[in-house]
C-alpha positions in Angstrom: 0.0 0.0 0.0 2.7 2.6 1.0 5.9 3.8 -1.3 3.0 3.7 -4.6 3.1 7.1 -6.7 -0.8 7.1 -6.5 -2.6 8.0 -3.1 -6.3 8.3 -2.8 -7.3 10.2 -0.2 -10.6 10.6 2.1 -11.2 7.1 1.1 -13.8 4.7 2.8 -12.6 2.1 5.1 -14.1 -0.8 2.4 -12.9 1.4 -0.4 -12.0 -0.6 -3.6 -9.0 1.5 -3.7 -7.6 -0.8 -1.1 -6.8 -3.3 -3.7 -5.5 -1.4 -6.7 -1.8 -0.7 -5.0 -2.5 2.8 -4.1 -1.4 4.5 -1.1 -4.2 5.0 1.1 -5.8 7.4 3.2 -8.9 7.0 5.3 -10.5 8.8 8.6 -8.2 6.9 10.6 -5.1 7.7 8.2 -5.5 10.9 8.5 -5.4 12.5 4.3 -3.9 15.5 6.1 -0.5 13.5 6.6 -0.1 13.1 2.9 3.2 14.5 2.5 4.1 12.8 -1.1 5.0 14.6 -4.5 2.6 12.1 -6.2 -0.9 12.4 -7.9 -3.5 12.3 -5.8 -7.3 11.3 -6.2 -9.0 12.9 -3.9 -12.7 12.4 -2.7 -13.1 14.9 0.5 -16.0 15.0 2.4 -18.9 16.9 0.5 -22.0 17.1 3.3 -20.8 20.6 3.8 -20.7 22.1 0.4 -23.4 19.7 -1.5 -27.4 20.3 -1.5 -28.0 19.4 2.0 -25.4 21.7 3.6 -27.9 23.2 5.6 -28.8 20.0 7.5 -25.3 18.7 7.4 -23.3 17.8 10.7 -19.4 18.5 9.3 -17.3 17.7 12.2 -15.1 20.9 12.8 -13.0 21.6 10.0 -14.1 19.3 7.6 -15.4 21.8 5.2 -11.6 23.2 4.5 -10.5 19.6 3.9 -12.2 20.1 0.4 -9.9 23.5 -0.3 -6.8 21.7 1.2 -7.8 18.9 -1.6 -8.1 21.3 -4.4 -4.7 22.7 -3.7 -3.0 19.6 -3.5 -3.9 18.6 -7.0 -3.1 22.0 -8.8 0.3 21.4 -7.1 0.8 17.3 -7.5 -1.7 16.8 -10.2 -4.3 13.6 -9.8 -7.9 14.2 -9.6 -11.0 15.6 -7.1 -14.2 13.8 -6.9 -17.3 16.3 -5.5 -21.1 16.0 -6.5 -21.6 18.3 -9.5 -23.8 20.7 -7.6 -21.1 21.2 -5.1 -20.0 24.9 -4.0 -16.4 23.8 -4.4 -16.5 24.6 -8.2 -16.9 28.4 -7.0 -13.5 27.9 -5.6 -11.8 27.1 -9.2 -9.8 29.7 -11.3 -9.4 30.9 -14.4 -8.7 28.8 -17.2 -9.8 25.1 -14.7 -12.1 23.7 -16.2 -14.1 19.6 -14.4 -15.0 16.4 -16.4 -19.1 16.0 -15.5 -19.4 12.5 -15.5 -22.4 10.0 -13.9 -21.3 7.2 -11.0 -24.0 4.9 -12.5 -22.0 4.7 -15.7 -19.3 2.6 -13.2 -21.8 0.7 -11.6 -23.7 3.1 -8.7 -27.4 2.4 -8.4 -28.1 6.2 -8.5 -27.4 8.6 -11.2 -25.2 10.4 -8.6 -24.4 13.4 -11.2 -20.5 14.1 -10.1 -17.8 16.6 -11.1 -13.9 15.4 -11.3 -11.4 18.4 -11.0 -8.1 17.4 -12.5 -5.1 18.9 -13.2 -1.3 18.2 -14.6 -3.6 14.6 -16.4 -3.2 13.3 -19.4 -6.0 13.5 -21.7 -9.7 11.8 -20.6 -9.5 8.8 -21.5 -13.3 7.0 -22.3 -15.7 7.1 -20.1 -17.8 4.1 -20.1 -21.4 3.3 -21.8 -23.9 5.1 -20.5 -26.4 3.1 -17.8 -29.8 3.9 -18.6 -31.1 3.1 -15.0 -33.6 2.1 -13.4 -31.6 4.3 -11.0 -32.5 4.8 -6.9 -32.4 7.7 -5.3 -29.8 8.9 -3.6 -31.9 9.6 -0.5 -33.3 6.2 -0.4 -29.7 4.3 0.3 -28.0 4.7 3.7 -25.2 6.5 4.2 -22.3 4.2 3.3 -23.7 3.1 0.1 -24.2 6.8 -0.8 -20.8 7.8 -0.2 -19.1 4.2 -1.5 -16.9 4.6 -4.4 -17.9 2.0 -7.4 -14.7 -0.4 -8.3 -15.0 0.8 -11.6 -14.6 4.3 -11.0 -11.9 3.5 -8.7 -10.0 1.8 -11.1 -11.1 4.3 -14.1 -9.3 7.0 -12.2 -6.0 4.8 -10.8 -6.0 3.9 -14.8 -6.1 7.8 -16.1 -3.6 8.7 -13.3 -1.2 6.0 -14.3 -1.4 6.9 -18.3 
């Protein structure tokens, strides 16, 4: 897991990208001890900056996580996962530009409309063919489903950070 030049970060403790020979990072490995000069993937915590920020419970500082993840791929390069509505896309500058893709093209069950940030990447590569549903929504799944990365996302990304 350690010494790989990939690290996702704010990962899931059953995160997929456990077993594609990244370095990771989880609640309890605290992303904020990433200290590499590799790309990063990065999927910080989004209840404070998605639709539902008004109900949301961040723990304190958690929103900032997000900024601190935006930074760190303009400098290392890699990619940032955030729902497509997110108030993080206020945050990017000139000339930045995000890949709007859908999770349920790799395999969510909800359309789960997402933006990736990425910077210093090679070109996109494909995406995959589109799902045409039925999809569930979002609300209806708990919490760790919601927020569960599909394995073929996760490997999409390791893939397009690796070309």
């Amino acid at each position: 897991m350690t010494g790989s030049d990939l690290a996702a970060l704010f990962i899931c403790a059953s995160s997929p990208y456990l077993a594609l020979g990244v370095d990771c990072y989880d609640v309890v490995r605290d992303a904020r001890t990433y200290s590499g000069s590799g790309k990063v993937i990065a999927h910080p915590p989004c209840r404070s900056w998605g639709r539902y920020k008004a109900v949301a419970k961040p723990r304190p500082g958690e929103r900032e996580l997000a900024l601190w993840a935006l930074d760190l791929v303009r400098r290392n390069g890699g990619v940032l996962e955030h729902p497509a509505s997110s108030g993080l896309w206020r945050y990017l500058q000139p000339g930045e530009t995000t890949l709007l893709i859908r999770q349920a093209d790799f395999g969510h069950r909800a359309e789960k409309l997402t933006r990736l940030f990425y910077a210093r990447m090679p070109r996109v590569p494909l995406l995959p063919d589109r799902s045409t549903g039925p999809f569930v929504p979002v609300e209806n799944m708990c919490r760790q489903e919601r927020e569960r990365t599909p394995r073929l996302l996760a490997e999409w990304l390791v893939t397009w950070c690796r070309s």
